[in-house]
PQR file with spaces between the fields and no chain letter, atoms N, CA, C, O and H, PARSE charges and radii, in Angstrom:
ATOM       1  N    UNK     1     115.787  114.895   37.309 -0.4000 1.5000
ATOM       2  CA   UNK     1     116.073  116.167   37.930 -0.0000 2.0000
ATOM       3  C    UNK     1     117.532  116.184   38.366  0.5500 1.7000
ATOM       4  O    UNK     1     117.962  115.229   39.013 -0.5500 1.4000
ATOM       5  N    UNK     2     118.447  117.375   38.002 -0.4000 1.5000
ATOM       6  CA   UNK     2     119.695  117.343   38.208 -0.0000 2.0000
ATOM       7  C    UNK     2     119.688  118.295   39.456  0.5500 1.7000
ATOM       8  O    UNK     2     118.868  119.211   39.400 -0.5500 1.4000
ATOM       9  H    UNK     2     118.098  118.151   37.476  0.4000 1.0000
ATOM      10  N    UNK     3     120.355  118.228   40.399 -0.4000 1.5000
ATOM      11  CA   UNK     3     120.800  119.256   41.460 -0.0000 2.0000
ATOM      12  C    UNK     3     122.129  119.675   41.068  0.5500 1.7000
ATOM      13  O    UNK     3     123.034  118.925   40.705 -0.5500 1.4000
ATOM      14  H    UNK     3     121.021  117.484   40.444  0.4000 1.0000
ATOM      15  N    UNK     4     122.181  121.176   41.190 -0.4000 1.5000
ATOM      16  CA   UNK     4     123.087  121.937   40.817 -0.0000 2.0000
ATOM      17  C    UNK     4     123.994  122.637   41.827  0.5500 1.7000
ATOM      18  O    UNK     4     125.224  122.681   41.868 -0.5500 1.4000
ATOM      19  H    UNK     4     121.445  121.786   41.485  0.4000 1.0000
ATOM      20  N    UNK     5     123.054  123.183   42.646 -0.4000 1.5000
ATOM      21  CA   UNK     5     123.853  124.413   43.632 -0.0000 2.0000
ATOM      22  C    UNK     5     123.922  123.607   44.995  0.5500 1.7000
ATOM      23  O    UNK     5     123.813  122.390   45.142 -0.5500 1.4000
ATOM      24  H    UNK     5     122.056  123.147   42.613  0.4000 1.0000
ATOM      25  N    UNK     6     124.168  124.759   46.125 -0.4000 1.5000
ATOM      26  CA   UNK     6     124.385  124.048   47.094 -0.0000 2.0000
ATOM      27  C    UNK     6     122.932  124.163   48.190  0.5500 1.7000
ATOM      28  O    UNK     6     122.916  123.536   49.249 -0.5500 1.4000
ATOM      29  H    UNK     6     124.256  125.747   46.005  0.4000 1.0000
ATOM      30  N    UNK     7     121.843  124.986   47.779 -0.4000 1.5000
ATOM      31  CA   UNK     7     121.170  125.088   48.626 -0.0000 2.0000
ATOM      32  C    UNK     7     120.388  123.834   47.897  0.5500 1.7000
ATOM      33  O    UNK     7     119.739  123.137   48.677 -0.5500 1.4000
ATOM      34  H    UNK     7     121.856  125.495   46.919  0.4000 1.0000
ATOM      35  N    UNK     8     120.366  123.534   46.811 -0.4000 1.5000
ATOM      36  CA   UNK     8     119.265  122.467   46.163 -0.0000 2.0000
ATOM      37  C    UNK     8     120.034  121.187   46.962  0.5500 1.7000
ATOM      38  O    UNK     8     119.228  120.280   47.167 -0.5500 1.4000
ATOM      39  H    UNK     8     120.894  124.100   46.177  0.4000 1.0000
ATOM      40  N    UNK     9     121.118  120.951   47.361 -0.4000 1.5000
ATOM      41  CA   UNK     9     121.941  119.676   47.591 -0.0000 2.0000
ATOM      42  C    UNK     9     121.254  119.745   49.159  0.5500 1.7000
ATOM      43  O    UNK     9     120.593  118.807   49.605 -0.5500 1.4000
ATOM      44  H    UNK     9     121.773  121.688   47.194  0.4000 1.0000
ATOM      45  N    UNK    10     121.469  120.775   49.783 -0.4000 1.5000
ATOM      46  CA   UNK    10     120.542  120.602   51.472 -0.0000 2.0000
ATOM      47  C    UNK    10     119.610  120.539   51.441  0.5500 1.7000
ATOM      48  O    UNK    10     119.225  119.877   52.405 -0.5500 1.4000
ATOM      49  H    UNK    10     122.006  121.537   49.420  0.4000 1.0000
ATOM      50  N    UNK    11     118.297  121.080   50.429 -0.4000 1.5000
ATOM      51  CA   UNK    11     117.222  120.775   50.263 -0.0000 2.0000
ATOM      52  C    UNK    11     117.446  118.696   50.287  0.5500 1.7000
ATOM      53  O    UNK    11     117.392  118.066   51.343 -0.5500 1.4000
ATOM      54  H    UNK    11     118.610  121.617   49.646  0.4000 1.0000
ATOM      55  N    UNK    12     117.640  118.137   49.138 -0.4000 1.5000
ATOM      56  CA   UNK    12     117.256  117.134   49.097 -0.0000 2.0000
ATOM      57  C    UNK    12     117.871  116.265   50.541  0.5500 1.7000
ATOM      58  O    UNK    12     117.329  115.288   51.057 -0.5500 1.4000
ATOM      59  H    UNK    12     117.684  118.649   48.280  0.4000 1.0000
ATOM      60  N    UNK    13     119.149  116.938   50.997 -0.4000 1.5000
ATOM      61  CA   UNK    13     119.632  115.317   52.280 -0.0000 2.0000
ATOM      62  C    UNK    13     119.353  116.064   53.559  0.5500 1.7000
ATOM      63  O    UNK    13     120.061  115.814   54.535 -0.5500 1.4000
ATOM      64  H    UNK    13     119.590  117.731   50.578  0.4000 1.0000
ATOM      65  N    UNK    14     117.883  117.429   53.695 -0.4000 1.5000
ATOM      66  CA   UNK    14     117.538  117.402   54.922 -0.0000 2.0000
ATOM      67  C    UNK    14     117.119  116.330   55.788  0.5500 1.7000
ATOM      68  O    UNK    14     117.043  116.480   57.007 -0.5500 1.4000
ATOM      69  H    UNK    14     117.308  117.632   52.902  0.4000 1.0000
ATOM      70  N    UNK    15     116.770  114.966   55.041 -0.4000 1.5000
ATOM      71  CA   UNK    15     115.925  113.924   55.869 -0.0000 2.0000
ATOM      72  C    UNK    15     116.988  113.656   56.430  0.5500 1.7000
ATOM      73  O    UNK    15     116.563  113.124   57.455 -0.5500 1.4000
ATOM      74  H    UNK    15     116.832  114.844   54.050  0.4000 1.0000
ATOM      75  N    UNK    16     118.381  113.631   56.525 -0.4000 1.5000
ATOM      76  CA   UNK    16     119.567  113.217   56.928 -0.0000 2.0000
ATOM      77  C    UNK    16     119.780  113.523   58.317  0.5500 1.7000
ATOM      78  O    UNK    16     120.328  112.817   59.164 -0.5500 1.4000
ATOM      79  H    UNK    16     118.727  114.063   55.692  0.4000 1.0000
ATOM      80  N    UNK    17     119.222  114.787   58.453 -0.4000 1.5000
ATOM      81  CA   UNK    17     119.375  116.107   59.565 -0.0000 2.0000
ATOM      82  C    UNK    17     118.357  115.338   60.982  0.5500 1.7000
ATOM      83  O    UNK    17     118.544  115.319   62.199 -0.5500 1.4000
ATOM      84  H    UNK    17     118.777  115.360   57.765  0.4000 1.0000
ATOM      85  N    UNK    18     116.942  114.607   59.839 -0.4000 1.5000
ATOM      86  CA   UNK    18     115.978  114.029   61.011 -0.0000 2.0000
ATOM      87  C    UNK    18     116.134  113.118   62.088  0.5500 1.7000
ATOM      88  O    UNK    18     116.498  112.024   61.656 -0.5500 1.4000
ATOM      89  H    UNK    18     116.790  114.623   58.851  0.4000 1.0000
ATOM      90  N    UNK    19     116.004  113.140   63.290 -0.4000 1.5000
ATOM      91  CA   UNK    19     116.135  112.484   63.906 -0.0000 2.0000
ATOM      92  C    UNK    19     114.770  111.792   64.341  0.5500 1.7000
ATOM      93  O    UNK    19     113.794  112.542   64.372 -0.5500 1.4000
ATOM      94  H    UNK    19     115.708  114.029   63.640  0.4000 1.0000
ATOM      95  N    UNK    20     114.600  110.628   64.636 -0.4000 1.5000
ATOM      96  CA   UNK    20     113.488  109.562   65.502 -0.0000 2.0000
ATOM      97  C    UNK    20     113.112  109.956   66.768  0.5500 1.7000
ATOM      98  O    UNK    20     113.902  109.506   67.598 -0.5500 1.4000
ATOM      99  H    UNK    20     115.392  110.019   64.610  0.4000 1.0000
ATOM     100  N    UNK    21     112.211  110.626   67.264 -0.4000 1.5000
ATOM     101  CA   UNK    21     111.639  111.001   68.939 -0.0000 2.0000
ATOM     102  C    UNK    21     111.355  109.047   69.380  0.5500 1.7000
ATOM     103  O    UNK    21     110.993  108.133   68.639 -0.5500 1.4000
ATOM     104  H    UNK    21     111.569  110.992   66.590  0.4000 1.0000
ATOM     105  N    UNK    22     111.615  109.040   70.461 -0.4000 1.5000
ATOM     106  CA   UNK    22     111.526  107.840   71.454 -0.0000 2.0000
ATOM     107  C    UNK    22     109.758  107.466   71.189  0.5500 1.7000
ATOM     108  O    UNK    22     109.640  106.242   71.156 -0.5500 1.4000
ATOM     109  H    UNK    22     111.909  109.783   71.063  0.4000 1.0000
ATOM     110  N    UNK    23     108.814  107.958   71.057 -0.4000 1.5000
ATOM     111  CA   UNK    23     107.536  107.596   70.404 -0.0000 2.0000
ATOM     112  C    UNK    23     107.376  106.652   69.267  0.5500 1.7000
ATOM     113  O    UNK    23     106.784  105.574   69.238 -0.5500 1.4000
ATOM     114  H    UNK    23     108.911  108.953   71.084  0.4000 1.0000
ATOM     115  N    UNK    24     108.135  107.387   68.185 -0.4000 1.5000
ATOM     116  CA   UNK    24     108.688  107.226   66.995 -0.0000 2.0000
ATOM     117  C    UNK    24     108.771  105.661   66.777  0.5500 1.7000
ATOM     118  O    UNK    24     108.017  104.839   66.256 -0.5500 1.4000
ATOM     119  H    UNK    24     108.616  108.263   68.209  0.4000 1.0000
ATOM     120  N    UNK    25     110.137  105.590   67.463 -0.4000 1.5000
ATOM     121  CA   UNK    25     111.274  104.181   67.496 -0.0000 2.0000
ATOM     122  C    UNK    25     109.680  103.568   67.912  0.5500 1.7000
ATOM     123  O    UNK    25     109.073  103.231   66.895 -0.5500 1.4000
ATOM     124  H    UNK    25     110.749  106.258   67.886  0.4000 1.0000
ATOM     125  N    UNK    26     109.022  103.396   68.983 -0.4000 1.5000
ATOM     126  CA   UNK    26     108.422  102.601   69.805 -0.0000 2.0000
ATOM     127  C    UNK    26     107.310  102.259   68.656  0.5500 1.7000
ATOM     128  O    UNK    26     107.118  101.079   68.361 -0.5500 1.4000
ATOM     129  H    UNK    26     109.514  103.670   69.809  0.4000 1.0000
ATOM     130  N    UNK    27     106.503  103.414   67.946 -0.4000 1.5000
ATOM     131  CA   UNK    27     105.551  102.481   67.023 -0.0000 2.0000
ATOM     132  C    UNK    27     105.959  101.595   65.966  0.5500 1.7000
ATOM     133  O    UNK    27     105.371  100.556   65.665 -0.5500 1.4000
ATOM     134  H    UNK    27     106.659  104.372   68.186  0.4000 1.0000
ATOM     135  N    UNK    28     106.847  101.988   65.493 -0.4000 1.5000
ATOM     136  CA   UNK    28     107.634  101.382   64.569 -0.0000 2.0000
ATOM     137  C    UNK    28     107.972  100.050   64.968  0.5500 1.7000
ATOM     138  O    UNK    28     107.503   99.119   64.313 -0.5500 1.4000
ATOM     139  H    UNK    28     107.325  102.832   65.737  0.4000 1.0000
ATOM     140  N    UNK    29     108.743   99.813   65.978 -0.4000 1.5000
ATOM     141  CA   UNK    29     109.009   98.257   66.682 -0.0000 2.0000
ATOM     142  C    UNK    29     107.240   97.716   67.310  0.5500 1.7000
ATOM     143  O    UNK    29     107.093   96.520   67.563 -0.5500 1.4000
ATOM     144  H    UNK    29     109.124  100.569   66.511  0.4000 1.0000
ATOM     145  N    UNK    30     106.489   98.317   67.430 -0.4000 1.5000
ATOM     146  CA   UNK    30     105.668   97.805   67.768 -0.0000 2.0000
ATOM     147  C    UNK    30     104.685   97.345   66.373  0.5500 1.7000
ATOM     148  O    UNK    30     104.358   96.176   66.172 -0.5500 1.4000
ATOM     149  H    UNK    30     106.608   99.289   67.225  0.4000 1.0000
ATOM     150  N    UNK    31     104.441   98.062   65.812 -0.4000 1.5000
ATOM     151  CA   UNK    31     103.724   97.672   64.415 -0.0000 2.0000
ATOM     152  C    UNK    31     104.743   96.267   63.852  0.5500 1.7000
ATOM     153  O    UNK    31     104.088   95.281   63.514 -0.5500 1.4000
ATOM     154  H    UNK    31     104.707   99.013   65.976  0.4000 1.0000
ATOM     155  N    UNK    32     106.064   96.172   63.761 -0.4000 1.5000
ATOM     156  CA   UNK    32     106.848   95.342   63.758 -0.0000 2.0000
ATOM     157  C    UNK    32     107.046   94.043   64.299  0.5500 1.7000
ATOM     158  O    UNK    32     107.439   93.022   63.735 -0.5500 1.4000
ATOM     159  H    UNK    32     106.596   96.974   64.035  0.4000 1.0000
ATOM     160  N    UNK    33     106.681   94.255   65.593 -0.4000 1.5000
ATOM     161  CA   UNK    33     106.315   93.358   66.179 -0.0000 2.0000
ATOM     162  C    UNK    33     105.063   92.361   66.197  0.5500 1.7000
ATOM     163  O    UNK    33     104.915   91.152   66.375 -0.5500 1.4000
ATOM     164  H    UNK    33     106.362   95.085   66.052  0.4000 1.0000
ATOM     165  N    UNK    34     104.230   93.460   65.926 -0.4000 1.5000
ATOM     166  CA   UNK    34     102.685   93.348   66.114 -0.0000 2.0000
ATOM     167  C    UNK    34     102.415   92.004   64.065  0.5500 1.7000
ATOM     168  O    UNK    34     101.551   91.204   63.705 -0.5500 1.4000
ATOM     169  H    UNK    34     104.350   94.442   65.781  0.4000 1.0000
ATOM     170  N    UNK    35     103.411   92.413   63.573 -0.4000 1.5000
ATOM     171  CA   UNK    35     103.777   91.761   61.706 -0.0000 2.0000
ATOM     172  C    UNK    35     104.008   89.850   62.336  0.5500 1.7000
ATOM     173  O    UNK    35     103.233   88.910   62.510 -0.5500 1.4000
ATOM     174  H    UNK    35     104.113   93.062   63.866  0.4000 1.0000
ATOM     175  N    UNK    36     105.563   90.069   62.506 -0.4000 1.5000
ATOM     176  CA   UNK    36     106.432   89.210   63.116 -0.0000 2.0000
ATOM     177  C    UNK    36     105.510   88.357   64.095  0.5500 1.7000
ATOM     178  O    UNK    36     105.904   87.194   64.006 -0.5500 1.4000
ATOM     179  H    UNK    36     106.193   90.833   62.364  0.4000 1.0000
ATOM     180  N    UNK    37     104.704   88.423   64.777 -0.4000 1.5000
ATOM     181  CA   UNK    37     103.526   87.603   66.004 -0.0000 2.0000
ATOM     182  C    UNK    37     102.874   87.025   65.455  0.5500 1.7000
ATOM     183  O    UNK    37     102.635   85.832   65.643 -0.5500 1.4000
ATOM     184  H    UNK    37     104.384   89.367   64.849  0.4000 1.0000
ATOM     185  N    UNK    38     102.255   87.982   64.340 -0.4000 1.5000
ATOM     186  CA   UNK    38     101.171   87.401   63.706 -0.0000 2.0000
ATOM     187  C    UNK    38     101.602   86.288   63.004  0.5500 1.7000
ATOM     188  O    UNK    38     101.050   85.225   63.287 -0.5500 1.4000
ATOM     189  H    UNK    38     102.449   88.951   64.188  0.4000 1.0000
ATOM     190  N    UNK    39     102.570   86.290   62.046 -0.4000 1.5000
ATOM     191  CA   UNK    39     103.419   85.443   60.916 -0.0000 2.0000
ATOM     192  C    UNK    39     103.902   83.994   61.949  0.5500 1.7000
ATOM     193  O    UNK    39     103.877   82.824   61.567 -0.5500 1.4000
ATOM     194  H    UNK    39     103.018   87.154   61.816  0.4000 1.0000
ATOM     195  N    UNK    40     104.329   84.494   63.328 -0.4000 1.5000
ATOM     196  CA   UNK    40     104.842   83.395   63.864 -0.0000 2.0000
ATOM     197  C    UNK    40     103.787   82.706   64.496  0.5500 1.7000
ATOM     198  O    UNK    40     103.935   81.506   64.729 -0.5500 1.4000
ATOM     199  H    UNK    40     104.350   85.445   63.639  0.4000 1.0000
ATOM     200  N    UNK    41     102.551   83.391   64.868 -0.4000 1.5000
ATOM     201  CA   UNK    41     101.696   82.781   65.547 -0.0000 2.0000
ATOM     202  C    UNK    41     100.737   81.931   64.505  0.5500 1.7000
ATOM     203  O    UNK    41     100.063   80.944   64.802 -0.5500 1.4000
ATOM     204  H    UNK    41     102.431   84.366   64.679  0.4000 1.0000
ATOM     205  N    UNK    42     100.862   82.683   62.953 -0.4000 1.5000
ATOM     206  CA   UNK    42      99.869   81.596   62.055 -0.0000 2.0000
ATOM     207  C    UNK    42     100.910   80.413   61.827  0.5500 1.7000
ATOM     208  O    UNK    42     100.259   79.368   61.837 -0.5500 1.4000
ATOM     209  H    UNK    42     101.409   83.484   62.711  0.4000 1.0000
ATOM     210  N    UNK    43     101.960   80.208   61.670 -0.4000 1.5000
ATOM     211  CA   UNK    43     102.900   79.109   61.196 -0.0000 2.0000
ATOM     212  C    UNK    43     102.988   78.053   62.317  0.5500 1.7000
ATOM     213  O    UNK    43     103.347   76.884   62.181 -0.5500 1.4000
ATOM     214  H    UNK    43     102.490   81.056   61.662  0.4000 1.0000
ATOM     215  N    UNK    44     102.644   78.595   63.311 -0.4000 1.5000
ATOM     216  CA   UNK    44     102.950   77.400   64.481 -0.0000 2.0000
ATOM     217  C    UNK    44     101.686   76.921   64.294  0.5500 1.7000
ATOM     218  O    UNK    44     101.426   75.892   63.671 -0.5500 1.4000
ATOM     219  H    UNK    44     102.352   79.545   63.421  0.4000 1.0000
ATOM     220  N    UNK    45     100.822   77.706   64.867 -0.4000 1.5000
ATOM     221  CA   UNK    45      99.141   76.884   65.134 -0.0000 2.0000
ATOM     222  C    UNK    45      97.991   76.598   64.083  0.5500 1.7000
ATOM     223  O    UNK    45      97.113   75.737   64.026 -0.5500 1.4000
ATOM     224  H    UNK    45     101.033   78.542   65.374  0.4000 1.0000
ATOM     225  N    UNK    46      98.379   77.761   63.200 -0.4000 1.5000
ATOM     226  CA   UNK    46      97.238   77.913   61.884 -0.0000 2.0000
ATOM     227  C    UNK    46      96.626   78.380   61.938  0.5500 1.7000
ATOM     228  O    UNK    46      95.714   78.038   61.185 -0.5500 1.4000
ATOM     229  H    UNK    46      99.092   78.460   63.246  0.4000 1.0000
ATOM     230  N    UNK    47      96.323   79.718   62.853 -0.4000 1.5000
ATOM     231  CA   UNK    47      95.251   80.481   63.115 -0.0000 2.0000
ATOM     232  C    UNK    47      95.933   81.916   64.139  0.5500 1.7000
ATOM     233  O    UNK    47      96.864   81.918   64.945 -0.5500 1.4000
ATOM     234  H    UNK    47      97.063   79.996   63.465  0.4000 1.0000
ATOM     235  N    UNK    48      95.243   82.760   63.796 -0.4000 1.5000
ATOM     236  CA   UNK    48      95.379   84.166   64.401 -0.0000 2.0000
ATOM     237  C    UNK    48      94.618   84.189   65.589  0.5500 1.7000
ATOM     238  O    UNK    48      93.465   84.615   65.652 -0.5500 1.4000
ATOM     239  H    UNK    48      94.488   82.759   63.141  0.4000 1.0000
ATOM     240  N    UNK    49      95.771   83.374   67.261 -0.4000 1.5000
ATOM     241  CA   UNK    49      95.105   83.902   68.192 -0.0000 2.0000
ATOM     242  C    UNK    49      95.272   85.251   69.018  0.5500 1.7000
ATOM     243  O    UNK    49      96.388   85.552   69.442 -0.5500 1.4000
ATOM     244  H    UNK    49      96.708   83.028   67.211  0.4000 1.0000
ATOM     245  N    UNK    50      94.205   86.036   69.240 -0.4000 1.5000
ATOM     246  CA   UNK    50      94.637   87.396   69.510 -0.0000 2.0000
ATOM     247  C    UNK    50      95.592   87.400   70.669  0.5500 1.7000
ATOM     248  O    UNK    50      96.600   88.069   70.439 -0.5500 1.4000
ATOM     249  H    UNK    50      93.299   85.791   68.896  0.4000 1.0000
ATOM     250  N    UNK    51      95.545   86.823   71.876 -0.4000 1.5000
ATOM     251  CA   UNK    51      96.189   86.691   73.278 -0.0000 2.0000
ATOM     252  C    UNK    51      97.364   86.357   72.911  0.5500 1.7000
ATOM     253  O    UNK    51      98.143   87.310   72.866 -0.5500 1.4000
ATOM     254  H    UNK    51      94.727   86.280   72.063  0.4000 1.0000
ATOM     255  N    UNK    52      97.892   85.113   72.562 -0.4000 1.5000
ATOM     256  CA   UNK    52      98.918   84.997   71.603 -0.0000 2.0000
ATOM     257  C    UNK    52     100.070   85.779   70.825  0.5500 1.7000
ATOM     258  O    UNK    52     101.297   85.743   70.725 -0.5500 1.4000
ATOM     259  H    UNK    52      97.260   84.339   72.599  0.4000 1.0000
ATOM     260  N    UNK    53      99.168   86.386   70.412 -0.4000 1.5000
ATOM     261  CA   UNK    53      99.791   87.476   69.249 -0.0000 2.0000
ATOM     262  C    UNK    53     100.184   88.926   70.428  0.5500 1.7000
ATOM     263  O    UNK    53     101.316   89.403   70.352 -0.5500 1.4000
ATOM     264  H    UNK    53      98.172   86.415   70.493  0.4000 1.0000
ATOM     265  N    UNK    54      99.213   89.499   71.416 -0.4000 1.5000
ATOM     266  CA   UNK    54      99.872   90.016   72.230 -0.0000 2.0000
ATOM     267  C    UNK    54     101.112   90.202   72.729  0.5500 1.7000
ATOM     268  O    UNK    54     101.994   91.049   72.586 -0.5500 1.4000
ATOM     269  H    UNK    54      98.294   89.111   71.478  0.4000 1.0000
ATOM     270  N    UNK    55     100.956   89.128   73.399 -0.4000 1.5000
ATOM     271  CA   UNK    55     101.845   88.484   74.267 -0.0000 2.0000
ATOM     272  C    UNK    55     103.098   88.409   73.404  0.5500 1.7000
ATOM     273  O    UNK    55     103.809   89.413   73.456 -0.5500 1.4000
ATOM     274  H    UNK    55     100.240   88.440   73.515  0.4000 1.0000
ATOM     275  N    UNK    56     103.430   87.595   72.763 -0.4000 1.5000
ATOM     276  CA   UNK    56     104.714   87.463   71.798 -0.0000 2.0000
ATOM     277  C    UNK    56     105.185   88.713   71.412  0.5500 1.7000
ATOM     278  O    UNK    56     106.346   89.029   71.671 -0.5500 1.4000
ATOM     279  H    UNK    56     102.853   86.780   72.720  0.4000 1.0000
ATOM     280  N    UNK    57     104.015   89.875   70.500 -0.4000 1.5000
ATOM     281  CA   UNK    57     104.764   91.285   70.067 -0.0000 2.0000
ATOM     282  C    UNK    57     104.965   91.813   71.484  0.5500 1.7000
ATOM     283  O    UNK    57     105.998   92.481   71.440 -0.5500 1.4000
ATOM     284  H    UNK    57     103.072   89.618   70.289  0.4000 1.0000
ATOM     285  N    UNK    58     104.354   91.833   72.989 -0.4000 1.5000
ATOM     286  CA   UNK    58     105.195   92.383   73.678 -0.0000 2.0000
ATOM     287  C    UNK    58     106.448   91.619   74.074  0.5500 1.7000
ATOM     288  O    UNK    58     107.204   92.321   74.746 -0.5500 1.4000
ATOM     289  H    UNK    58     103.515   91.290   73.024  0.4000 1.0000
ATOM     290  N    UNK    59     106.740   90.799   73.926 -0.4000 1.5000
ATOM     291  CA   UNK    59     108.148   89.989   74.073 -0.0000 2.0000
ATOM     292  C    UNK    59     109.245   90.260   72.958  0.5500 1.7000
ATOM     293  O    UNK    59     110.465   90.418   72.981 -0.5500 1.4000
ATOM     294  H    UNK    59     106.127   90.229   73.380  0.4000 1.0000
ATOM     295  N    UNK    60     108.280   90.246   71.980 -0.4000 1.5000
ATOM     296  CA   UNK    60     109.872   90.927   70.971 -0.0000 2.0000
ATOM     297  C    UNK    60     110.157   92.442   70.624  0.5500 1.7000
ATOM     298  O    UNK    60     111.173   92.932   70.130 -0.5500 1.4000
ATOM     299  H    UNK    60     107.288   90.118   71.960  0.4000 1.0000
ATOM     300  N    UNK    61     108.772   93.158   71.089 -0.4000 1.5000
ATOM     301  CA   UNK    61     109.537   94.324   71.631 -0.0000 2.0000
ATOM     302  C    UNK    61     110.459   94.801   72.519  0.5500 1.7000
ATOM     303  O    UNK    61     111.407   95.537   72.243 -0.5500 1.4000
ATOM     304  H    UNK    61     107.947   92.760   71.491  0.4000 1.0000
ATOM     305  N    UNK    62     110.070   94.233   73.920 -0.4000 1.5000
ATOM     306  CA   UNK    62     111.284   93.909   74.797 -0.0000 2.0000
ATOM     307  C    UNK    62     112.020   93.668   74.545  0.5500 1.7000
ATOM     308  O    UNK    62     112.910   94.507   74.687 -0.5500 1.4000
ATOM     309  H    UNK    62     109.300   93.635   74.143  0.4000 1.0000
ATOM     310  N    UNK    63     112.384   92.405   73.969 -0.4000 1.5000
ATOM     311  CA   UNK    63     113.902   92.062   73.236 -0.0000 2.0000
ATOM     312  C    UNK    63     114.396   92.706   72.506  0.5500 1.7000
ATOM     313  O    UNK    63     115.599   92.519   72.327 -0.5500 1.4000
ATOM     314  H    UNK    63     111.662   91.724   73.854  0.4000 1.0000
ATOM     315  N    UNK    64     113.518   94.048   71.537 -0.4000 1.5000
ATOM     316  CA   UNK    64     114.201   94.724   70.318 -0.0000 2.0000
ATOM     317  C    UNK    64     114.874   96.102   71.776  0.5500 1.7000
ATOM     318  O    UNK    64     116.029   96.525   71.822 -0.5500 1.4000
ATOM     319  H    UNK    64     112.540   94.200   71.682  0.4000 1.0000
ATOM     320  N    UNK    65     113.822   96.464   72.680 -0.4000 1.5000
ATOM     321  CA   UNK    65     114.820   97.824   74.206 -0.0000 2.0000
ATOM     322  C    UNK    65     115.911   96.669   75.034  0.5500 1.7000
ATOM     323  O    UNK    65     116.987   96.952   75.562 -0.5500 1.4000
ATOM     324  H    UNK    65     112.884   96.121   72.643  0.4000 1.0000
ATOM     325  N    UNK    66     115.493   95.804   74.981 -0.4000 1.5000
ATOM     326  CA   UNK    66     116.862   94.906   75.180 -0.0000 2.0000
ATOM     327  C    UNK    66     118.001   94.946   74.759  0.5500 1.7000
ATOM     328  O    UNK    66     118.922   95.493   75.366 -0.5500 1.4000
ATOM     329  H    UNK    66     114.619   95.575   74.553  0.4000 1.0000
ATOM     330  N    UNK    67     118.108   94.372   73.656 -0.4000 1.5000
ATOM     331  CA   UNK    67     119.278   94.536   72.815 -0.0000 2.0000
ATOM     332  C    UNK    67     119.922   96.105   72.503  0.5500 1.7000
ATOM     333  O    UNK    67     121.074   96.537   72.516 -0.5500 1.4000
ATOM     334  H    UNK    67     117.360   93.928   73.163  0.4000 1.0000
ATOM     335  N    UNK    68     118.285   96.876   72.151 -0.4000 1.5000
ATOM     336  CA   UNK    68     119.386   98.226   72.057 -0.0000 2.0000
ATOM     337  C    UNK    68     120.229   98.617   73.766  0.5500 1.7000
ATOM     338  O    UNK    68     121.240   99.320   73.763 -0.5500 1.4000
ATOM     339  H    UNK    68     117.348   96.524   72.140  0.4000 1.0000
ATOM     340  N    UNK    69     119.725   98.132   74.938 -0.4000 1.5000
ATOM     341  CA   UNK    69     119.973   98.621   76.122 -0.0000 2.0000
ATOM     342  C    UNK    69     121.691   97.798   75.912  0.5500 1.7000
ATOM     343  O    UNK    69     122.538   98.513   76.446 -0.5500 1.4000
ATOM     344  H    UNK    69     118.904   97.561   74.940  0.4000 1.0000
ATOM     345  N    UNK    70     122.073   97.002   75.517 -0.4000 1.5000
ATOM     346  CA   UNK    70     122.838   95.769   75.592 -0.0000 2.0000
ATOM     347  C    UNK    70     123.985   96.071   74.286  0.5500 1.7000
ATOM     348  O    UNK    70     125.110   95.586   74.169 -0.5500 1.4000
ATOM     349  H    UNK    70     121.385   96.421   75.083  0.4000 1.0000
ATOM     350  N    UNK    71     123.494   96.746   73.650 -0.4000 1.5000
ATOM     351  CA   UNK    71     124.439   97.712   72.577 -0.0000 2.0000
ATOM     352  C    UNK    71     125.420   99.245   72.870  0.5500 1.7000
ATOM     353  O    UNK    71     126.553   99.705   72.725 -0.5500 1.4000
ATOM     354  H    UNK    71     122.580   97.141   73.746  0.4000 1.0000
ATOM     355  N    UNK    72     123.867   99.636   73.447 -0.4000 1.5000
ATOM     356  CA   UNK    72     124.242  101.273   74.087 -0.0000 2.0000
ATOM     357  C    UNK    72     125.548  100.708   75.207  0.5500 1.7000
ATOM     358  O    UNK    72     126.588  101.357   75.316 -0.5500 1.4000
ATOM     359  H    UNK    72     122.947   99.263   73.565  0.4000 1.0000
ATOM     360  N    UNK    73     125.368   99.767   75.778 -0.4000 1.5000
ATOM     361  CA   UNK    73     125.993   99.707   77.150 -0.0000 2.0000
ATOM     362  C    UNK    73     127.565   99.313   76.871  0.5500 1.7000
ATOM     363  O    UNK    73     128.407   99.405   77.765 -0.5500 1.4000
ATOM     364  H    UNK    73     124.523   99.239   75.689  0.4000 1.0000
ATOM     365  N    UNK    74     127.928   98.789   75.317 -0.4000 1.5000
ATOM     366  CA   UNK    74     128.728   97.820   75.182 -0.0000 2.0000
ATOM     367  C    UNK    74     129.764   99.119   74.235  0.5500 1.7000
ATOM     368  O    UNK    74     130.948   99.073   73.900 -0.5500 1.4000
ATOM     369  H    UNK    74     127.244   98.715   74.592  0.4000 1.0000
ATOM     370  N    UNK    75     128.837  100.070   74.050 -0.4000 1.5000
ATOM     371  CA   UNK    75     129.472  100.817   73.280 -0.0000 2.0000
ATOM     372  C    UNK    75     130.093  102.147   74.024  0.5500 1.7000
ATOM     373  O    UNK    75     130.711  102.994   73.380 -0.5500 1.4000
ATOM     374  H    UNK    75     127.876  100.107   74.322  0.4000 1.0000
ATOM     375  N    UNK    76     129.831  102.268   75.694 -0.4000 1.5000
ATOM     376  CA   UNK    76     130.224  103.093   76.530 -0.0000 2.0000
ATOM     377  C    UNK    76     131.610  102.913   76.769  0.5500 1.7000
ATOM     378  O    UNK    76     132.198  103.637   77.572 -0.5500 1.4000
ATOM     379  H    UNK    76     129.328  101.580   76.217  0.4000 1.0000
């Protein structure tokens, strides 16, 4: 498919325009997190403990509003 004009060119890079609601960001790092726990929690022990796996994805979520808090701040 070739794009030609200019309304077909805003059609395709509206996703550009989208922005992330604060909900958004949060499932995303959390499903992310929730990956990353699991992977780190089977490699250490050998088994999927649920408490475990908690605990850790809420710690590297924190660390992921951490760092952005620690970015935002550095960039003021």
């Amino acid at each position: 498919m070739f794009v030609t004009g200019k309304k077909e060119i805003e059609a395709v890079c509206a996703y550009k325009d989208n922005k992330l609601n604060q909900f958004q960001i949060f499932l995303i790092r959390a499903i992310i997190g929730l990956f990353v726990a699991v992977v780190i929690t089977r490699m250490f022990t050998g088994e999927i403990i649920i408490p475990y796996i908690v605990g850790l994805a809420t710690i590297l979520v924190g660390l992921a509003y951490f760092s952005e808090y620690l970015r935002q701040r550095r960039n003021r």
